[in-house]
C-alpha positions in Angstrom: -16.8 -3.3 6.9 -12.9 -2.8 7.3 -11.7 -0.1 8.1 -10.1 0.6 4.5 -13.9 0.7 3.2 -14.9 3.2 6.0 -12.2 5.0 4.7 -13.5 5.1 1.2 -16.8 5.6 2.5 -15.5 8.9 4.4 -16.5 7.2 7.4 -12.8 8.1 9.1 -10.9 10.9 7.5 -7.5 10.6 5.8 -5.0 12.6 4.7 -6.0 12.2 0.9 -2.7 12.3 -2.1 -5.1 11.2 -5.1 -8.6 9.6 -6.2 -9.9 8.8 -8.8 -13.4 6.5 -9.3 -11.4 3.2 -8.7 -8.2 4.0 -6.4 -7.6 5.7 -3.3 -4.2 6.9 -2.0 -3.7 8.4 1.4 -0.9 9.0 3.7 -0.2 5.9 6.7 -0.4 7.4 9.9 2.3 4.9 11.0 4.6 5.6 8.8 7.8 4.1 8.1 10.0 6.3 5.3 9.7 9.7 4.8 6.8 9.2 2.4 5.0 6.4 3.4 1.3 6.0 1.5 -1.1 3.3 0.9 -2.7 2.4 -2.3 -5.6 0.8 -2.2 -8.6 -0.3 -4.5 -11.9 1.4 -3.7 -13.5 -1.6 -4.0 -12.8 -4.9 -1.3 -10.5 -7.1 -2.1 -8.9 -9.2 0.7 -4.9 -9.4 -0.7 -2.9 -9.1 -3.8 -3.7 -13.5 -3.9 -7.7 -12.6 -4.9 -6.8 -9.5 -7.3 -8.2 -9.8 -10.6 -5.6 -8.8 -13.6 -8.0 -5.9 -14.9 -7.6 -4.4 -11.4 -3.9 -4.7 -11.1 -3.7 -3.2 -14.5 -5.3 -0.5 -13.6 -3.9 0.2 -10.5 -0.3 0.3 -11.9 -0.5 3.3 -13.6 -2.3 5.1 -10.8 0.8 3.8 -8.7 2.6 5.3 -11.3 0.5 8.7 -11.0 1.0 9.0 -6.9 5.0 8.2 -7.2 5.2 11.0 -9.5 2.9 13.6 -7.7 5.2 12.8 -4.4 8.5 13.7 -6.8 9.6 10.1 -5.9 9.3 8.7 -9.3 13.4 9.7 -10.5 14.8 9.4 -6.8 13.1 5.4 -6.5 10.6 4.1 -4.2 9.5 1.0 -2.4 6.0 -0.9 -3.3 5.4 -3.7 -0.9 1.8 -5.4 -0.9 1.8 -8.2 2.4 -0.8 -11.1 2.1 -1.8 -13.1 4.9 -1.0 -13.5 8.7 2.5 -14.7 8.0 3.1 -12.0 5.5 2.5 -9.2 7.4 -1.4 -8.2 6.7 -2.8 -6.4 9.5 -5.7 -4.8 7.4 -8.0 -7.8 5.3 -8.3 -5.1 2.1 -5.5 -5.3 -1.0 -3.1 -1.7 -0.1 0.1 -1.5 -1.6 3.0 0.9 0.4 4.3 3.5 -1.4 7.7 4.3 0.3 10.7 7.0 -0.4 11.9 10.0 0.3 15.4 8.9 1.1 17.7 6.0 1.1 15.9 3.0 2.6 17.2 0.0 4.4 16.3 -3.3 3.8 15.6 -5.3 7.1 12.4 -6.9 6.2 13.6 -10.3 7.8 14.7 -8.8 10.8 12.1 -10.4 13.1 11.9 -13.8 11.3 13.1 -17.1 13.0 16.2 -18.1 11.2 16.0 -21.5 12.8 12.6 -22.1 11.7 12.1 -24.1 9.0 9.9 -22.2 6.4 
């Protein structure tokens, strides 16, 4: 079981924004922006590349929901979902970033390769 699920399970405690029956969203205890939370889907799925389109359609407005409760929604945000090794996936279980809370750069490239042909 990752460690998402155990999450969802209440098997490791989180610092808890909003649930409903389907969606989960929680503060990242790494975080990178003042408001930095994940979104996830209560049940597994591995990445965004195995979601199903009734999920995603759900999720959106929940996304929606959380941006608004954290007074992000007018000021703008950040949603980033990585997938896969060379995206950037450290946890195996579909979580979206919900980021704000001030201006934000943009060095997402920052540790590629330039010379590397991609």
């Amino acid at each position: 079981m990752c460690i998402f699920c155990k999450i969802v399970n209440n098997e490791i405690p989180s610092n808890k924004v909003l649930e409903n029956d389907e969606f989960l969203a929680f503060h990242d205890i790494n975080p990178k922006a003042p408001i930095h939370v994940l979104v996830i889907p209560k049940k597994h799925v591995e990445s965004f590349h195995e979601v199903d389109g009734e999920t995603m359609a759900k999720m959106t407005p929940f996304i929606q929901e959380v941006a608004k409760m954290l007074c992000i929604d007018k000021s703008g945000y950040r949603l980033v979902t990585n997938i896969g090794k060379d995206g950037g996936q450290e946890v195996p279980h579909l979580h979206f970033h919900l980021l704000g809370g001030g201006k934000l750069r943009w060095d997402h490239r920052s540790d590629a390769n330039p010379q590397k042909n991609i």
